[in-house]
C-alpha positions as CSV (number, residue, x, y, z in Angstrom):
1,X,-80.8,-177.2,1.0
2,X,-82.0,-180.8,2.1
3,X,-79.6,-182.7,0.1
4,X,-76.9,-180.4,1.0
5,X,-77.6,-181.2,4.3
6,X,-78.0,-184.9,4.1
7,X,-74.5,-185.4,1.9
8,X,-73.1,-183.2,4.7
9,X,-74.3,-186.2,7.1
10,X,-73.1,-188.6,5.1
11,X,-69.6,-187.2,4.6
12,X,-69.6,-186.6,8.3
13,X,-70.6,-190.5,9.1
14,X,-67.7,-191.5,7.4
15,X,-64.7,-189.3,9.4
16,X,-62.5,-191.2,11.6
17,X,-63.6,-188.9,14.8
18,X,-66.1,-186.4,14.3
19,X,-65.3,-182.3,14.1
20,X,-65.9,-180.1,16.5
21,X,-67.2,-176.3,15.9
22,X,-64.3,-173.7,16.8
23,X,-64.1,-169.7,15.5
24,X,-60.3,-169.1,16.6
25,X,-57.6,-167.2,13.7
26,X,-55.2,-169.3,11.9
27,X,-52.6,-168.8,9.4
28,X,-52.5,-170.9,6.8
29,X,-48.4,-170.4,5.3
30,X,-47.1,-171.9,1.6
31,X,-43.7,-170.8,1.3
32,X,-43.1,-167.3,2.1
33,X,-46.7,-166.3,1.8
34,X,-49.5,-166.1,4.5
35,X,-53.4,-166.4,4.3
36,X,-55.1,-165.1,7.4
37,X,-58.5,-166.7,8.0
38,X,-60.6,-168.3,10.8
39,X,-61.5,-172.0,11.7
40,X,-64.5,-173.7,11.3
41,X,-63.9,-177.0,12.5
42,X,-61.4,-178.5,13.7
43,X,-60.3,-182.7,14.9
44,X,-56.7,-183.8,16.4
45,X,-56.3,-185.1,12.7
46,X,-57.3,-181.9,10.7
47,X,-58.8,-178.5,10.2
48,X,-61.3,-176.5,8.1
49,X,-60.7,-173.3,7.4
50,X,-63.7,-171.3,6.7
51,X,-61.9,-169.6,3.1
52,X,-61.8,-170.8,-0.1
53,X,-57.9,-171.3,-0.9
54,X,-57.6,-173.1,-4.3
55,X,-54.5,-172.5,-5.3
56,X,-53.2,-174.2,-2.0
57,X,-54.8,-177.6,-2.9
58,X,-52.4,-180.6,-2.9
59,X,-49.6,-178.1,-1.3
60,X,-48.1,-178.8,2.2
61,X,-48.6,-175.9,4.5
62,X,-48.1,-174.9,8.0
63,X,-50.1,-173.8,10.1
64,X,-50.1,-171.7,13.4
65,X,-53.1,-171.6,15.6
66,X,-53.5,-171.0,19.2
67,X,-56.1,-172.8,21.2
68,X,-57.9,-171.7,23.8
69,X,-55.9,-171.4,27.1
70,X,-54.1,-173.6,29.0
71,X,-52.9,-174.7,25.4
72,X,-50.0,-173.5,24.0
73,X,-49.5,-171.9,20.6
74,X,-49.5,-174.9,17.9
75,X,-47.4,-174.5,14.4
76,X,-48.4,-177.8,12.7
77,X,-47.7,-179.0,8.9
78,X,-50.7,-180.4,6.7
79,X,-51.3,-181.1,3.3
80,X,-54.2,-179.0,1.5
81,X,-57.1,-181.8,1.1
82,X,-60.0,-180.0,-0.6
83,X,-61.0,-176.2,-1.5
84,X,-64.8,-175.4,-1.9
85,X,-66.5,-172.4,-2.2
86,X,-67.2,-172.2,1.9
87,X,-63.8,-173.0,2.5
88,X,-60.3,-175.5,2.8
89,X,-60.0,-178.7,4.3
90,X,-56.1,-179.8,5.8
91,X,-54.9,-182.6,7.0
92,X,-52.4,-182.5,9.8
93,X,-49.0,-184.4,8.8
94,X,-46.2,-185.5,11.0
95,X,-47.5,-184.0,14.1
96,X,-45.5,-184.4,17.1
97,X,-46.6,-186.4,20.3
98,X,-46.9,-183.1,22.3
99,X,-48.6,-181.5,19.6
100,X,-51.1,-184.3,19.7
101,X,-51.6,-184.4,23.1
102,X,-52.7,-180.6,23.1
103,X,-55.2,-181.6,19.7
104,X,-56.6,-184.2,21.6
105,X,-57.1,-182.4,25.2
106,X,-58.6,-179.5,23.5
107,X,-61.2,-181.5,21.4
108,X,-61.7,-184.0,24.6
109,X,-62.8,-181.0,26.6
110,X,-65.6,-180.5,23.8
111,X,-67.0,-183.7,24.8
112,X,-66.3,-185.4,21.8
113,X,-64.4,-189.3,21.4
114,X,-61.1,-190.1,20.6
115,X,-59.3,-192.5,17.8
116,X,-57.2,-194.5,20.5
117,X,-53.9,-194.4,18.7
C-alpha cells in the first residue's frame, strides 16, 4: 500500500498542474456508443474517470460533463491516455477558449494553480 502510495506521489510530482478531487457524472462517447461513469479528478488539461474502459485506450472521445453551477454544460474531445483497474485517464484535445476558461475557473475556485498559457 506504501509504494502504491509513494508512486502515486511521484506520478503526481510530475503533472503540469496538479488534479483536483470532483464526484460529478460524465459520459465518456466513442462513436455511437456511451459509457456512463463518474469523475475522479479532474485538471483544465484532463480527466479521470473512476471506470476501467480498456477498449477506449488510444481512441478520441467526447465528453459531456457539467460543472457545478455558474458553469455551463461542457462537451469536450480527448484522447483515451491510460486504462487501469481503478479507472481511465483522458486528455482534453482542441478545447476551445471558452471551454477553457470555464476548466480553469472551476479548478481556480478549488484553490489550486494555473499553467499560464
Amino acid at each position: 500500500m506504501k509504494a502504491a502510495m509513494e508512486k502515486a506521489l511521484r506520478r503526481n510530482q510530475r503533472r503540469r498542474v496538479p488534479r483536483i478531487s470532483i464526484d460529478i457524472p460524465v459520459i465518456l462517447i466513442s462513436g455511437k456508443k456511451k459509457f456512463p461513469c463518474r469523475a475522479g479528478q479532474l485538471s483544465e488539461f484532463g480527466i479521470f474517470v473512476t471506470s476501467p474502459h480498456h477498449e477506449l485506450v488510444g481512441k478520441n472521445i467526447r465528453i459531456d460533463l457539467t460543472l457545478e453551477p455558474p458553469e455551463t454544460a461542457l462537451s469536450l474531445t480527448g484522447i483515451v491516455i491510460h486504462s487501469v483497474e481503478s479507472g481511465t485517464g483522458i486528455r482534453f484535445e482542441d478545447v476551445t477558449p471558452e471551454q477553457r476558461r470555464s476548466l480553469e475557473r472551476y479548478v481556480r475556485a478549488r484553490g489550486i494553480g494555473i499553467v499560464k498559457p
